[in-house]
N, C-alpha and C positions, 0 to 999 in steps of 0.2 A: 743248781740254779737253772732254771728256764728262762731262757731270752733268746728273745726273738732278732735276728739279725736282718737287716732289711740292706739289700745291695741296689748298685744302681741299676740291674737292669730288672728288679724289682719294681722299683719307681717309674723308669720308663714303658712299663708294661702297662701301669695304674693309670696313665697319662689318659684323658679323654683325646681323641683324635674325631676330628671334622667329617660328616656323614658326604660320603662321597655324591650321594645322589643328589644334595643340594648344598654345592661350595658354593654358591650366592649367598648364601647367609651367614658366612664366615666375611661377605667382605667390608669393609670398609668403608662408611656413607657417611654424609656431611648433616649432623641434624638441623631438624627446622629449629627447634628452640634453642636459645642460647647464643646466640650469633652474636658478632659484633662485623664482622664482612660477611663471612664467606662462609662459614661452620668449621673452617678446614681443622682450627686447633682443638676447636671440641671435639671433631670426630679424633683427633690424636688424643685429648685428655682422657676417653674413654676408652679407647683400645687400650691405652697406657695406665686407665686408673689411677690418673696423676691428675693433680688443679690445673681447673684449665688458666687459670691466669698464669702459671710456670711453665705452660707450653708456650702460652704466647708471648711468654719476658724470653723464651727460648730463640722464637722465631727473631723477635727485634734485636737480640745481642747477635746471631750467626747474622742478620741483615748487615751488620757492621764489618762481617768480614768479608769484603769483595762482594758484599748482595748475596749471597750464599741463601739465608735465611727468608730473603724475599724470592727469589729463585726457587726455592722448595714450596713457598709456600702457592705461588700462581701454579705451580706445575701439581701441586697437590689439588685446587682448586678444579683445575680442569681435567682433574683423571678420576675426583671421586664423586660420584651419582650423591645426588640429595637424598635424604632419607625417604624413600617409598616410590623411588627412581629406579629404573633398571639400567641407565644409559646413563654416563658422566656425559658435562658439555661438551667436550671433544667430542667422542661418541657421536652426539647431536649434531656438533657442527660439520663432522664430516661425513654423514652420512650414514654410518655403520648403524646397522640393525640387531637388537640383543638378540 
């Protein structure tokens, strides 16, 4: 019998990995459509590949624990650039230059 064995550093070889010369395009943006504040959970539903309505039942159940979930979710707000943004509002507001 011929069978092919496949190991893990088989798979991790197979892995696409992010072109060094442009990690911008790996990051992380807040889309313009689909909003309901801020983008923040759809840009997580989409990294995630997850509904974005069980991101956002995510945020409001950890907001319950000590604000946790609200706390993530302003600090996520202000660290990820909108879509077609090279600068998050921080960024903006304090001046930094991309």
């Amino acid at each position: 019998m011929d069978s092919v064995a496949v190991t893990a550093h088989d798979v991790v070889m197979d892995t696409p990995t992010p072109s060094p010369s442009n990690p911008a395009s790996d990051r992380l943006t807040r889309p313009r459509q689909g909003r309901l504040i801020a983008g923040v959970a759809a840009a997580f539903a989409a990294k995630l590949d997850a509904d974005v309505s069980l991101v956002r039942l995510g945020f409001v159940v950890a907001s319950f624990f000590g604000g946790f979930g609200l706390a993530v979710y302003l600090a996520a707000w202000a660290l990820l650039p909108d879509e077609g943004e090279t600068r998050s509002p921080a960024e903006r507001w304090f001046g930094r230059d991309a």
